[in-house]
N, C-alpha and C positions, 0 to 999 in steps of 0.2 A: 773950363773952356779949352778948348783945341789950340795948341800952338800955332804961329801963322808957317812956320814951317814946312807944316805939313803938305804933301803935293796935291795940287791943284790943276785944274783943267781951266777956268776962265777969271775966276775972283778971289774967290776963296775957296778952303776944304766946305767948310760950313756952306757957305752959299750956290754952290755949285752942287752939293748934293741934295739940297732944295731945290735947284733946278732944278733937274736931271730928273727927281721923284716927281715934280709937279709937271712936268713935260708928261713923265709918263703917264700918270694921273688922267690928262688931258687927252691923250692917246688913246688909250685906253676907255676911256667915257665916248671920244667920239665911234673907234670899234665895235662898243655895245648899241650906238643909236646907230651903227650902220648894221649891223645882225637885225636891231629890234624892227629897221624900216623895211630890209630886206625879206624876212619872213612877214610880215605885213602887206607888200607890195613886190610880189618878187619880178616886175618892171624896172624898180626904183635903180635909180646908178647914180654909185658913191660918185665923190668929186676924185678917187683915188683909183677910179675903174678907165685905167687909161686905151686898153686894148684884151684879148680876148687872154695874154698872156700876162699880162700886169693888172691884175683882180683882185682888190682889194675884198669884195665883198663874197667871191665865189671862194677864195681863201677862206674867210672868216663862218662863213655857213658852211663851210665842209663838216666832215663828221671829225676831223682833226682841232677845230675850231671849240669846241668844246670838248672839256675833260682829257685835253690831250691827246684825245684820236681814242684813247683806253681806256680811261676811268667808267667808261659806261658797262664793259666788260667786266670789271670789279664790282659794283655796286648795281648796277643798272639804269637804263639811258632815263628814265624817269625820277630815278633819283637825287635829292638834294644836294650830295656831295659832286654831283656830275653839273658843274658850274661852265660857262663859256670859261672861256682865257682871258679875257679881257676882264670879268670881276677879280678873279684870281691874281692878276697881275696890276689893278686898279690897289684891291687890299693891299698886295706887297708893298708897293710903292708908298701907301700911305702910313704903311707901319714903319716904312724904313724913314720919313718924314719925322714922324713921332720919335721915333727912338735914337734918330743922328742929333738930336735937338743935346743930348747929353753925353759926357764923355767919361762914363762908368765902363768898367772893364765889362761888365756885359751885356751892355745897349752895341757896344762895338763890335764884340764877339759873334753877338746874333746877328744884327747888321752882314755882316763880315759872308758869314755861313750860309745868309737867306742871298745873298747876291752869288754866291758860288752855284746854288742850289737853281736861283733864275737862271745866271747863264748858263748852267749844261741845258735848263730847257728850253733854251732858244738857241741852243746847239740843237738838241730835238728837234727843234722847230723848225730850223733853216734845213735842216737836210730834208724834212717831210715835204717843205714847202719849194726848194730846188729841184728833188730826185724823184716825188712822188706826184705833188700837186702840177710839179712844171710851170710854176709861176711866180711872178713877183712882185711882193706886199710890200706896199710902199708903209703904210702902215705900222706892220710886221717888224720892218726893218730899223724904222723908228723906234720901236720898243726893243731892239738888238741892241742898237747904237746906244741909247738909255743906260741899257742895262749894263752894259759894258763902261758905260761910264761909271757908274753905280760901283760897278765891282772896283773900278782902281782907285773910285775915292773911297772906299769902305778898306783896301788894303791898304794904302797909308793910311789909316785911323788905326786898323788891326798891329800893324808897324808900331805905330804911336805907342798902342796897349800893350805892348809886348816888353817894355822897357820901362 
């Protein structure tokens, strides 16, 4: 088990990165019923579409909202591996759940790497979604915040393994 030493944001290491993955989780799940109601209904408006520049779901149906705006360009827009963000980011969150659960050198390690690896992509993300889309995902932002949290509790863990 993880020393209580270790840096924390609300409760604990342990508990706060269950949060934090189960917030995401949730975020996430709701982003994919707001794509799946939006192409179904493209009337429908999220509870997160506050104004014509704060579009949660015009964000999310963009051609960036899935596969990272490129992956369709690698493989093709029909393709399997060209997933929304939101399942991509649903899985991360849940594997990072499963595998914070232990504190093996490398449950932590991957942890550690798989949060570096999200937040450059919502480094990605926030510039596509400020500089290109011009708008702002309350959403989106949520899974920044997440992930970001993700990352510092995953680096004191990384700390922890190191020693």
């Amino acid at each position: 088990m993880f020393p209580t030493s270790l840096g924390y944001l609300i409760w604990s290491n342990t508990f706060d990165h269950t949060l934090f993955n189960a917030i995401g989780i949730i975020v996430s799940l709701y982003a994919l019923y707001i794509e799946i109601r939006k192409h179904k209904d493209p009337q429908y408006v999220a509870m997160c579409d506050l104004n014509e520049h704060m579009s949660c779901s015009r964000v999310l149906t963009s051609r960036y909202g899935t596969g990272f705006g490129f992956v369709e360009y690698l493989v093709g827009k029909n393709s399997y591996l060209n997933q929304p963000n939101c399942i991509v980011g649903a899985i991360m969150f849940f594997i990072q759940i499963v595998l914070g659960q232990f504190d093996w050198w490398l449950a932590i390690e991957v942890n550690y790497y798989c949060s570096i690896i999200a937040c450059l992509g919502c480094f990605y993300l926030a510039i596509v979604l400020f500089f290109i889309l011009k708008d702002l995902c309350l959403v989106c932002i949520s899974m920044y915040i997440c992930n970001a949290a993700i990352f510092y509790l995953n680096y004191q863990r990384h700390l922890y393994a190191a020693f």
